[in-house]
N, C-alpha and C positions, 0 to 999 in steps of 0.2 A: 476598114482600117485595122492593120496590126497592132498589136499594145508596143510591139518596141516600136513604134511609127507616134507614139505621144512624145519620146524622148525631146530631150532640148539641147543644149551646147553643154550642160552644166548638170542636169537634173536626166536621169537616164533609167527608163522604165524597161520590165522585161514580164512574161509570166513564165516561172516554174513549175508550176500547175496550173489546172483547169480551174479558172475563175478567179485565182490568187495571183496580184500584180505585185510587182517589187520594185520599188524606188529608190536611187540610191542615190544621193549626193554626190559630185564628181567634178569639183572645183579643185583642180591640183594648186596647192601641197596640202592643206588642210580643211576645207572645203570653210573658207571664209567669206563671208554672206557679203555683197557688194547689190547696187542697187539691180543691175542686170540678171544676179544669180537668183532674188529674191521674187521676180517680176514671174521671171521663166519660173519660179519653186512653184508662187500661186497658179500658173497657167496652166501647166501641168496635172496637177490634180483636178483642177475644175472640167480638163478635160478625159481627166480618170472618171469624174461623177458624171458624166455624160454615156460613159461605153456599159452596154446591160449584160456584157460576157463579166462583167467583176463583179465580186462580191464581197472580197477582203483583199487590205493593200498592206505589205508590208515596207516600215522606210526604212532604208539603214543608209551605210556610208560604204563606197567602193572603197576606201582606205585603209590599211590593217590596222593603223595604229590612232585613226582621228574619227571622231564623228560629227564634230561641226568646231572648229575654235574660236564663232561666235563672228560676229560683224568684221570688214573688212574696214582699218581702220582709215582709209583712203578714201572712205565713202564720205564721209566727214567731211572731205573737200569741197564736194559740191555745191553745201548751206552758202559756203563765201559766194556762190553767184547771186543767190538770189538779192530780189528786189533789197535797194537798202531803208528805204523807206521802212520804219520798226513795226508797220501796221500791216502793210503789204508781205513784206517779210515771213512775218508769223504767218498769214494764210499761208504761204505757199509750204513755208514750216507743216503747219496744223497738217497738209496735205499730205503734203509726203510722209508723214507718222500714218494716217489714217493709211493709205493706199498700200504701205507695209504689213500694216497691222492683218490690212485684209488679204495682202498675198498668204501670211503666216497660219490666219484662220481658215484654209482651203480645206485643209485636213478636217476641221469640226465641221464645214457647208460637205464636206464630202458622203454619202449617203452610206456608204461603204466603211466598216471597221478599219480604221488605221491604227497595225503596230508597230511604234518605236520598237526596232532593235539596234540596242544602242550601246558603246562600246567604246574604250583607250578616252583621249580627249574631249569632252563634254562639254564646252564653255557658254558665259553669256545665252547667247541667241541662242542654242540649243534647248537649254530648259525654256525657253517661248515655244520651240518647236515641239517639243515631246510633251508639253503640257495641254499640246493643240489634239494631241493624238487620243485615242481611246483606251488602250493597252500599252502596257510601259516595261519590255524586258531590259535589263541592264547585264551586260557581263563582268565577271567578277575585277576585272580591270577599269573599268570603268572611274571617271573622276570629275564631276560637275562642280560649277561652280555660277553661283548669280553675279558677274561681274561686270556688271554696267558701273555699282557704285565705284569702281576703281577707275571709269575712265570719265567722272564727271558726271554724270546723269541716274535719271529715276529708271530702271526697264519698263518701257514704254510699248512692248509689241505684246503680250500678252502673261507673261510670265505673274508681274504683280497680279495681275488679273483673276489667274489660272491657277497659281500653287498655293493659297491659299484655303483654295476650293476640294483639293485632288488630297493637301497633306493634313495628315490629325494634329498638326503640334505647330498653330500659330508662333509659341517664341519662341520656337528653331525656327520656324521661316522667315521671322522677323530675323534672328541672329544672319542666317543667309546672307538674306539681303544687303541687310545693314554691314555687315564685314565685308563681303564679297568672299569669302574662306574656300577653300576646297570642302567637299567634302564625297566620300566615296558611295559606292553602290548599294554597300549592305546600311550605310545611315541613309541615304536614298530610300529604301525598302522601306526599315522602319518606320520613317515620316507616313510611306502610302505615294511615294513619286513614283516609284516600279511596283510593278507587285510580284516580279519576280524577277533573281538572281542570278542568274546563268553562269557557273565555275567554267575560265575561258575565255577566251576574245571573241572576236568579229565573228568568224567563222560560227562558235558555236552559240552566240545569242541567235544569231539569223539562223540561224536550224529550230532553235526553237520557236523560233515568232512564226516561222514560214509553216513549221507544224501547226501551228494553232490557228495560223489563217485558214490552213485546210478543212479543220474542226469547222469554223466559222461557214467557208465555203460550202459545208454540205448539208448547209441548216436551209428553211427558204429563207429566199433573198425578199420577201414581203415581209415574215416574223424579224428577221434582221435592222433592215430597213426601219420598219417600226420602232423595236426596242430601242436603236438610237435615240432617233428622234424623241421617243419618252425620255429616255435617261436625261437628256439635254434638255429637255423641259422640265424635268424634275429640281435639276441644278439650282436652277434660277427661279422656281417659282413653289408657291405650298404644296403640302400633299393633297389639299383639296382641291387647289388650281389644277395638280397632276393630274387626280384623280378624274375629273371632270374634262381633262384634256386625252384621255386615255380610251375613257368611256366613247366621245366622238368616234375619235382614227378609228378605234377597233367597230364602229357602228358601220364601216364598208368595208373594212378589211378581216372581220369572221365571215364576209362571204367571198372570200378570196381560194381558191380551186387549192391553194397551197394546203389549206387547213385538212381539207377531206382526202390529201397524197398521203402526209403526214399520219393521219389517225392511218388510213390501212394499212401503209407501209409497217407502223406497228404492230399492228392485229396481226399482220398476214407473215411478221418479222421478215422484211426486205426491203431492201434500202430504198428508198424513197426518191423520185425523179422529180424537180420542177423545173419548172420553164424559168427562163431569165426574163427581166425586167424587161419592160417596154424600154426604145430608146426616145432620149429625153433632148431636145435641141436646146434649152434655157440656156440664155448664157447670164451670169449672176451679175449686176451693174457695183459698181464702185459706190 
């Protein structure tokens, strides 16, 4: 299968390079997230972590001037069918939160580096999305904002979850929140939401993310692979929970053909060849 052959109605994959996938959101006029763009968004990646040709993914927005303006507020329609029964209700509620939450999380299941290159309009759902990602560029246009508390509700798809974790300065992310405010790419930066600024629009954050995918690309796809998976365990758990979680993985993966390419390619100073991943058929359940 072709990597532009993952594509979907909405969600439209390509590679630029060898191993480096690009994703671009592509809901005209502002790529506003509806239950159908959200479904396709998870599907998509879960069958990006499936293809062993990838090894970094970059997302951004086909749009020059938007990169997500957050939920589509039409979607909202749909709760008036369910069950009226207030008990019944809520499950089917509680569902549809959960089955979002997990299209949204596809990027953290993803085995593969995903970087936000991210740009102009930033709303709502967006910081859910980029807080899902591993890498965070913003261009100097760029203008986020956490705006669920404007339309009634708590952010519920992973943002509370997520920026808490990612930014150094709880009572600016409490202020965030709580306001719904604007706020730009370089206060972005400082918190720790980007870790870098890109002077520019569209065009030139996605140059940069697409460079650093390459960087990533030409590391092995088992050191790769790993590190995620640590750093993600790290997140959530001690340093001695890590540390003993690290000790394992690497107890079959120092004998992995990747480590002894690596040392010679050094010694012998030449670039280093490995083989791509096995492919993987798992499909992840709900």
């Amino acid at each position: 299968m072709g990597i532009s052959e993952l594509s979907g109605q909405f969600i439209k994959v390509s590679e630029p390079s060898n191993h480096v996938a690009l994703v671009e959101m592509s809901r005209p006029p502002v790529n506003a997230f509806n239950e159908a763009v959200w479904t396709e968004y998870g599907q998509v990646f879960d069958r990006i972590s499936q293809q062993p040709t990838i090894r970094a993914v970059v997302l951004a927005s086909s749009f020059p001037k938007v990169y997500c303006a957050g939920i589509d507020l039409s979607a909202f329609q749909e709760l008036k069918t369910y069950d009226q029964d207030p008990g019944r209700r809520a499950l089917q509620t509680r569902q549809h939160v959960l089955a979002f939450q997990h299209a949204i999380s596809a990027t953290e299941r993803c085995p593969y580096p995903v970087i936000a290159a991210v740009h102009g309009i930033a709303l709502g759902l967006s910081v859910d999305i980029v807080t899902a990602c591993d890498i965070r560029y913003a261009a100097s246009n760029t203008t986020f904002a956490v705006k669920e508390v404007d339309v009634g509700l708590a952010a519920d798809v992973g943002t509370l979850a997520r920026l808490p974790k990612v930014a150094g300065n709880q009572s600016l992310v409490n202020e965030l929140a709580y306001t719904g405010r604007n706020f730009s790419a370089f206060e972005a930066e400082k918190i720790g939401l980007v870790s870098k600024v890109i002077d520019g629009g569209r065009e030139q954050v996605l140059k940069a993310a697409l460079e650093a995918a390459e960087v990533i690309a030409s590391k092995s796809p088992i050191a790769v692979l790993g590190t995620k998976r640590v750093l993600q365990h790290s997140r959530d758990h001690t340093v001695q929970d890590n540390l003993e979680y690290v000790a394992t993985w690497n107890t079959s993966m120092l004998h992995s053909a990747d480590l002894n390419e690596a040392l010679q390619a050094t010694l012998k100073k030449k670039v280093p060849f490995f083989r791509d991943l096995p492919q993987t058929q798992t499909k992840p359940k709900l």
